[in-house]
C-alpha positions in Angstrom: 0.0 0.0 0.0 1.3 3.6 -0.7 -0.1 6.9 -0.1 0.7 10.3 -1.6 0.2 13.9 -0.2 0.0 16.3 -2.2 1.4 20.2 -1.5 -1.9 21.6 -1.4 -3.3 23.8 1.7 -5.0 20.4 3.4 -3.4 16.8 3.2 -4.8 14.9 0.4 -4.0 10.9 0.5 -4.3 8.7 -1.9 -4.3 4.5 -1.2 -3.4 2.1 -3.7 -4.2 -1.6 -2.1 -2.2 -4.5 -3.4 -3.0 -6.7 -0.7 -6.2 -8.7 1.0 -4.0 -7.5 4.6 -3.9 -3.5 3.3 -7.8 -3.4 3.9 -6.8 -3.2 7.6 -4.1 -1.5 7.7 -6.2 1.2 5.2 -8.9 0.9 8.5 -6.6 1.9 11.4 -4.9 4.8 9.1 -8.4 5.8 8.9 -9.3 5.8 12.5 -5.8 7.6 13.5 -6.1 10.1 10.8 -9.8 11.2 11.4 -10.4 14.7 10.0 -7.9 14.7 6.5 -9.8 14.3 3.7 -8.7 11.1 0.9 -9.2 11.1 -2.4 -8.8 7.8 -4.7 -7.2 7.6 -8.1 -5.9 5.3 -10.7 -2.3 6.5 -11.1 0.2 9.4 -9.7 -1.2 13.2 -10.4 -0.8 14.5 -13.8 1.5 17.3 -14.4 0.6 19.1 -17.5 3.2 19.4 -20.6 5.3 22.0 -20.1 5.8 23.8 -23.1 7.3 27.6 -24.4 4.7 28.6 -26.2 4.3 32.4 -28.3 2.0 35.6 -27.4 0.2 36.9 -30.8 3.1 39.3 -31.2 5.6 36.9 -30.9 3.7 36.0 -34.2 4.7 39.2 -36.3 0.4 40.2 -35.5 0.0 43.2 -33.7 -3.5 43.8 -32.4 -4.8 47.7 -32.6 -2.9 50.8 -32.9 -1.7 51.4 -29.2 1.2 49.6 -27.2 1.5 47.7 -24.6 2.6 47.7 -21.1 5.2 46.1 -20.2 4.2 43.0 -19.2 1.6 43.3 -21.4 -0.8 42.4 -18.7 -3.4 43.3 -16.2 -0.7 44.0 -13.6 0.4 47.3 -15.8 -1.9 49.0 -14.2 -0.4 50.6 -11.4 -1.6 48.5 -8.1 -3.3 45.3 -9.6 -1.9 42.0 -8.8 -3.0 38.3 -9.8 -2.4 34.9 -8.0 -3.0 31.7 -9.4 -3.5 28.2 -7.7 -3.7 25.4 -10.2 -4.4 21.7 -9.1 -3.4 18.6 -11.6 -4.4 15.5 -9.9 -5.0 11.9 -11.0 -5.2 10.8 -14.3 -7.9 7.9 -16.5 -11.6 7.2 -15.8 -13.8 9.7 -13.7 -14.8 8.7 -10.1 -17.3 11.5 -9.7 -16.4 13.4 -6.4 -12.5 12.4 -6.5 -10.9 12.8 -9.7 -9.4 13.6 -12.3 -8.8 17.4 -11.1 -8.1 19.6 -13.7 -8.7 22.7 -12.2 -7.9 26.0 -10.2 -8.4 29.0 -9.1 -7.3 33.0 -9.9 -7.4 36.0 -8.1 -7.3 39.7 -9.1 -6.6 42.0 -6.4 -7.6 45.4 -7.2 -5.2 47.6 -4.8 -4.0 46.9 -1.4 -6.9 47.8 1.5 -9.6 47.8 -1.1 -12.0 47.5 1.7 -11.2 51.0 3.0 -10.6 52.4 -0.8 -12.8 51.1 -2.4 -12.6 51.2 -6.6 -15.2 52.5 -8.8 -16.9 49.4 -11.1 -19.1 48.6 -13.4 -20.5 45.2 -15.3 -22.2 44.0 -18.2 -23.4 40.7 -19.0 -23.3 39.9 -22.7 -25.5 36.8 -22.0 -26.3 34.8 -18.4 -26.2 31.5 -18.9 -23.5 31.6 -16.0 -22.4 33.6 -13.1 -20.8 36.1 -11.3 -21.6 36.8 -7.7 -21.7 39.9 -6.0 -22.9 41.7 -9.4 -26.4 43.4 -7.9 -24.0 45.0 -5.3 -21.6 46.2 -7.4 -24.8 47.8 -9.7 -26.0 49.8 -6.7 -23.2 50.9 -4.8 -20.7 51.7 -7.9 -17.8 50.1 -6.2 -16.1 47.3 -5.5 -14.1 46.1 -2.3 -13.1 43.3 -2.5 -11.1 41.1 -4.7 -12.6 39.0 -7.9 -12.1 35.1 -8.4 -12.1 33.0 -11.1 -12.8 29.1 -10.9 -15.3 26.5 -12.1 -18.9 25.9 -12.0 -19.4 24.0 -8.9 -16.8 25.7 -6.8 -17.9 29.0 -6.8 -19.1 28.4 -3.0 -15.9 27.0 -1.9 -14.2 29.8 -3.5 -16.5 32.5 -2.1 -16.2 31.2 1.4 -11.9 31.2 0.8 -12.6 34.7 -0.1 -14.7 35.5 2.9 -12.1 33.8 5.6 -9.6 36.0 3.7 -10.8 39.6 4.0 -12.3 38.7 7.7 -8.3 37.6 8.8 -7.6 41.4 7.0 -10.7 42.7 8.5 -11.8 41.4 11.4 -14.6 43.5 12.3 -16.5 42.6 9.3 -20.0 41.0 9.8 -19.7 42.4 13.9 -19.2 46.3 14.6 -18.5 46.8 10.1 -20.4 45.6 7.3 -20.6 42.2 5.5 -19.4 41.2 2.5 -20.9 39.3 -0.9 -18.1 38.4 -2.6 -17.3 38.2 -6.2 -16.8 35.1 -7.8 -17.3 34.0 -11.6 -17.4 30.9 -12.8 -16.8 29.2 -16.3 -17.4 24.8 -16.5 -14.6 22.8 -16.9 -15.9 19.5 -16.5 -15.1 18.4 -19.8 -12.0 17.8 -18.4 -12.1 17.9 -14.5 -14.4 16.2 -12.1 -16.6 18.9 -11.4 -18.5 17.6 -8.8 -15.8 17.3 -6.6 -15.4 20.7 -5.7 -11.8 20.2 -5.5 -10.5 24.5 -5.1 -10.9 24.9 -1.1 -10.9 28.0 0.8 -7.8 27.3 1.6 -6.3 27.5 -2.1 -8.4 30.5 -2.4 -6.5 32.6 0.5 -3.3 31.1 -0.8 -3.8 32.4 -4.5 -4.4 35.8 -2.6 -1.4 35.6 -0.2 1.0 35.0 -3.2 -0.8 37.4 -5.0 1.5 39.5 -6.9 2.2 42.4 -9.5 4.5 41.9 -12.5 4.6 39.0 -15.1 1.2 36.9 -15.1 1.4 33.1 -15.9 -1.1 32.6 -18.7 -2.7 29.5 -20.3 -3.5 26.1 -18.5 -2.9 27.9 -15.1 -5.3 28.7 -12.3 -9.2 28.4 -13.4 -7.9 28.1 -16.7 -6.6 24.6 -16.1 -9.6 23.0 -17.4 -10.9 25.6 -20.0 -11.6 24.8 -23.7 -11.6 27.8 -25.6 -12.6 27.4 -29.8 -12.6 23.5 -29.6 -8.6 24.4 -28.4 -7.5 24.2 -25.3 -8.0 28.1 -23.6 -7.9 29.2 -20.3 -6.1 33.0 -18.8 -5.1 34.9 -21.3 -4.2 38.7 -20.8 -2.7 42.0 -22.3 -2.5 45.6 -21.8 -2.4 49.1 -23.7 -0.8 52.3 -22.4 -2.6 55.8 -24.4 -0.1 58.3 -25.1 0.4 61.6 -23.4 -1.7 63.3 -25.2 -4.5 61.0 -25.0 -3.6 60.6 -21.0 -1.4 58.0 -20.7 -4.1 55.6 -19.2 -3.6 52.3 -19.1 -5.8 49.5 -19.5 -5.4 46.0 -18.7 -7.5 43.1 -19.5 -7.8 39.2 -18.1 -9.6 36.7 -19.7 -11.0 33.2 -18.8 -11.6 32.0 -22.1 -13.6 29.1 -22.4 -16.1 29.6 -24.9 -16.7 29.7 -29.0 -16.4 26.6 -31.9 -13.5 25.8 -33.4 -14.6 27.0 -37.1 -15.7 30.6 -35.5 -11.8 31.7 -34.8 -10.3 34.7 -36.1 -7.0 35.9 -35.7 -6.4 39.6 -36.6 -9.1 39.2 -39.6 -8.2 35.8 -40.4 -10.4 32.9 -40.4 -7.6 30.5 -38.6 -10.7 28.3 -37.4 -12.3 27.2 -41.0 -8.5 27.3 -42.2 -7.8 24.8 -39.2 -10.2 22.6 -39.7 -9.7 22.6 -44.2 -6.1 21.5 -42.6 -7.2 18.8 -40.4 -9.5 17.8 -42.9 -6.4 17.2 -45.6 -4.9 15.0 -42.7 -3.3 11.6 -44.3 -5.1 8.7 -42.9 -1.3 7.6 -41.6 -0.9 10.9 -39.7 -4.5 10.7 -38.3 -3.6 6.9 -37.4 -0.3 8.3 -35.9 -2.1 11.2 -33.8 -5.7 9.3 -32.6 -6.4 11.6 -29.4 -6.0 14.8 -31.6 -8.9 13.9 -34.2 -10.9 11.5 -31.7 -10.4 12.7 -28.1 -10.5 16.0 -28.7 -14.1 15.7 -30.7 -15.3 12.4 -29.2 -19.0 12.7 -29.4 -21.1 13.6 -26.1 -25.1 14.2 -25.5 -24.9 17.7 -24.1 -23.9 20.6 -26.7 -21.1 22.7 -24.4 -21.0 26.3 -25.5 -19.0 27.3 -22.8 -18.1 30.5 -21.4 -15.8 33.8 -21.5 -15.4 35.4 -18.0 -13.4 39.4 -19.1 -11.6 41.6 -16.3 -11.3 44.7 -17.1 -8.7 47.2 -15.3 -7.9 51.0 -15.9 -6.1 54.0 -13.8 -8.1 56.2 -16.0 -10.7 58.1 -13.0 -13.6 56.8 -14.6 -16.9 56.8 -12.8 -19.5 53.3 -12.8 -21.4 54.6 -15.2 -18.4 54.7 -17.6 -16.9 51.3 -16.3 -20.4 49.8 -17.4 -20.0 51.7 -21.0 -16.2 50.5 -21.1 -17.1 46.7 -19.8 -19.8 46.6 -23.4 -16.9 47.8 -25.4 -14.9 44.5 -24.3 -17.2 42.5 -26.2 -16.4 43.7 -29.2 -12.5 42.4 -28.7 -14.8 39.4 -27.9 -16.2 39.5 -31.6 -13.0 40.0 -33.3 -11.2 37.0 -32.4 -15.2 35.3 -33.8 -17.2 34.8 -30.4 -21.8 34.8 -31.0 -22.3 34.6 -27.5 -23.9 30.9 -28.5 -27.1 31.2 -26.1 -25.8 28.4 -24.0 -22.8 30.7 -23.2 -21.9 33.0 -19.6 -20.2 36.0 -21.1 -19.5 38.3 -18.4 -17.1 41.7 -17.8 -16.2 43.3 -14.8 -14.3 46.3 -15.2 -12.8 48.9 -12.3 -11.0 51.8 -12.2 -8.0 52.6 -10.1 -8.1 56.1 -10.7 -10.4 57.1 -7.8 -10.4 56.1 -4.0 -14.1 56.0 -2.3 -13.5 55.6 1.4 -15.1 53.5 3.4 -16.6 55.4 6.2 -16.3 59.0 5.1 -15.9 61.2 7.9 -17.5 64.1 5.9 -20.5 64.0 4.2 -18.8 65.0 0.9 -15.4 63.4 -0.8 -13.6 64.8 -4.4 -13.3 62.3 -6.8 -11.8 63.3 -10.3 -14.0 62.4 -13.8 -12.7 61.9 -17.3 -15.1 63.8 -19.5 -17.5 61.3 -22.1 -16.0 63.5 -25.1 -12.6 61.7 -23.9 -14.0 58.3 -23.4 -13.2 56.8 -27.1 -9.0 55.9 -26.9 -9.9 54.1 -23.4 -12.9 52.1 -25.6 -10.2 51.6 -28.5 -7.9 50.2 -26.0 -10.5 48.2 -23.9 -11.3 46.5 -27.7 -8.0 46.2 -28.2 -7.0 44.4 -24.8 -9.4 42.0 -25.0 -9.3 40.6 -28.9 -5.4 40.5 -28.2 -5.6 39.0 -24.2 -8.5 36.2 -26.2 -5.7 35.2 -28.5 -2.8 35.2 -25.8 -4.8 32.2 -23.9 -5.2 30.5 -26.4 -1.7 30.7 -27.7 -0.5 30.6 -24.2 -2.5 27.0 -23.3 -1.0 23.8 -23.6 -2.2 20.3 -24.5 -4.5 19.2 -21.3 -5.5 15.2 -21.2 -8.2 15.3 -18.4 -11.2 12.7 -17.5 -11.4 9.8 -19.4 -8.7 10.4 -21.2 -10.4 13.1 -23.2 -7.5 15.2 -24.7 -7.9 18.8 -25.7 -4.9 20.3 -28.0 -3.2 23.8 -27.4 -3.3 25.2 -31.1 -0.5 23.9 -33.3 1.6 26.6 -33.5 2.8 25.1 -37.2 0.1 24.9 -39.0 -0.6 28.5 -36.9 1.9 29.8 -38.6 1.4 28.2 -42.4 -1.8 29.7 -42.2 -0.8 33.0 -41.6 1.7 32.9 -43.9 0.2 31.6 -47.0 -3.2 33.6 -46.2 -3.9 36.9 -48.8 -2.5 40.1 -47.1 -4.4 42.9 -47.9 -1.6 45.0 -48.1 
């Protein structure tokens, strides 16, 4: 008998029984060990392929008119950070409630002491067949205050109550002499390749994706609640990107993260090219030897199921520009057009959902006075922070995608990252309009 514990927040064992006599020794672990929870599984936990894989501009294809940051991220704007907790466990047939995990969980913390400064925000919802917590709040007050979360479907109580245990530990008066909290959490479903039902992001990898939360760099791809995203039949997941206007347009910044996990394969566009129906005339064209030599890529990938998953796109929107909620909610529409360019409908079984906030003001708490000053971009200056919003988001679509890698989940279904070689032959030998 062997056991394995993994490095997450709570002790996770796993038994593998070889022996009639392992039954009792499996029993008195059991009684000794009372309170850590088990999980069973068919083999070791999966790591996923680690791979060096290209942003779009690593491509030659620059998105938009403006630059980037320089991380070309959420994180440039000034304050923002993002922590990530991804969990790879088990690997084979689904035992509902224990594995495979494919799964995780990301943060995005808006500023430090975002309880006592509180950001201006604003949502829109391009179509609800999902969820994002804490929305009907954010629509009344104009603010947020408190950081956003990313994860699956099922989790998002789990993850809400890691957030909760998180800002009362910062906070302690919350809920006795201060106020309560409703936290925000969106979800997208990755149970096409992780065992949804068993919940497996706890509170606790929730308050460690905020403790390591950090500014800088942000790890993109199959990472955090992107490890079990499908994004255009492709695996997806996080994806992000940023643009800085120039002086005399402000020098705003506006960052954008994605959890793409949405759209079909033959909808993709890349920078006005139709790389999805160019993909699949190249798959298609496959040789039956190659398709014999590469199985899980043409029958995994597309095995047939009953349900018809359309999936989801959860958008984060971040600026410094002093933009009131009002704005935030014009700004968040505007992300959906990025979300057209790269060839997203919004099918109707889709949650495509964007949050964006704004740095640029402070709205305290508690004000002692019955007044406070906040500063407001004028509408008539509104249109480079919509260009770059549009922008952000086409190019932070096409980064998770690009960034992803090649994800074998529950029963062996297998969903490739984009193959960044017939990628490139099709943007090569596709008719430049210039």
């Amino acid at each position: 008998m062997t056991y394995l514990a993994n490095k997450r927040q709570h002790l996770s064992v796993t038994f593998h029984i070889s022996t009639p006599g392992g039954w009792l020794l499996l029993a008195l672990i059991l009684v000794s060990l009372g309170g850590l929870s088990f999980s069973w599984a068919e083999t070791v936990p999966h790591s996923p392929m680690t791979e060096i894989r290209p942003h779009v501009r690593d491509l030659g294809i620059k998105i938009g008119q403006y630059e980037s940051g320089e991380w070309n991220a959420i994180t440039d704007v000034p304050g923002v950070k993002v922590g990530h907790v991804t969990i790879n466990e088990g690997q084979g047939t689904l035992h509902p409630g224990y594995g495979p995990v494919r799964t995780g969980v990301t943060v995005i913390i808006p500023r430090d002491d975002v309880w006592n400064h509180k950001v201006p925000a604003g949502a829109f919802i391009l179509n609800g067949t999902g969820e994002m917590t804490g929305l009907a709040w954010i629509a009344e007050s104009g603010f947020l205050e408190y950081p956003i979360a990313l994860t699956n479907t099922l989790n998002v109580p789990r993850v809400a109550d890691g957030v909760m245990s998180w800002m009362i530990k910062r906070y302690p008066d919350i809920g006795i002499t201060d106020d309560t909290l409703t936290p925000v959490v969106a979800e997208c479903d990755d149970s096409r390749l992780n065992d949804s039902q068993g919940r497996h992001v706890s509170p606790e990898d929730v308050v460690h994706a905020l403790e390591t939360s950090t500014s800088g760099p942000v790890q993109e791809g199959s990472v955090g609640a992107g490890t079990g995203m499908v994004s255009y039949q492709f695996k997806g997941g996080i994806g992000t990107a940023s643009r800085v206007l120039p002086p005399e347009k402000g020098g705003y910044r506006v960052g954008v993260l994605v959890n793409a996990n949405h759209g079909r394969r033959h909808e993709l566009i890349m920078a006005g090219i139709p790389v999805g129906r160019l993909y699949d005339t190249t798959a298609k064209n496959i040789s039956k030897e190659e398709a014999e030599a590469t199985p899980s890529r043409l029958s995994k990938t597309f095995r047939p199921q009953k349900r018809q998953d359309s999936g989801s796109i959860i958008i984060i929107v971040a600026t410094d520009a002093p933009l009131d909620a009002r704005q935030l909610v014009r700004l968040s529409r505007r992300a959906t057009i990025g979300l057209a360019r790269t060839g997203s409908i919004a099918h109707h079984g889709s949650g495509d959902f964007v949050l964006a906030f704004s740095t640029g003001n402070s709205i305290p708490h508690y004000p002692e006075d019955p007044t406070f000053v906040m500063t407001h971009l004028a509408d008539t200056h509104l249109n480079p922070l919509f260009q770059a919003t549009v922008e952000a988001t086409e190019e932070a679509i096409l980064n998770a995608l690009l960034q992803a890698t090649t994800v074998t989940g529950r029963d062996g279904r297998r969903f490739e990252a984009i193959s960044l070689q017939e990628l490139r032959s099709i943007l090569a030998s596709y008719p430049s309009s210039e």
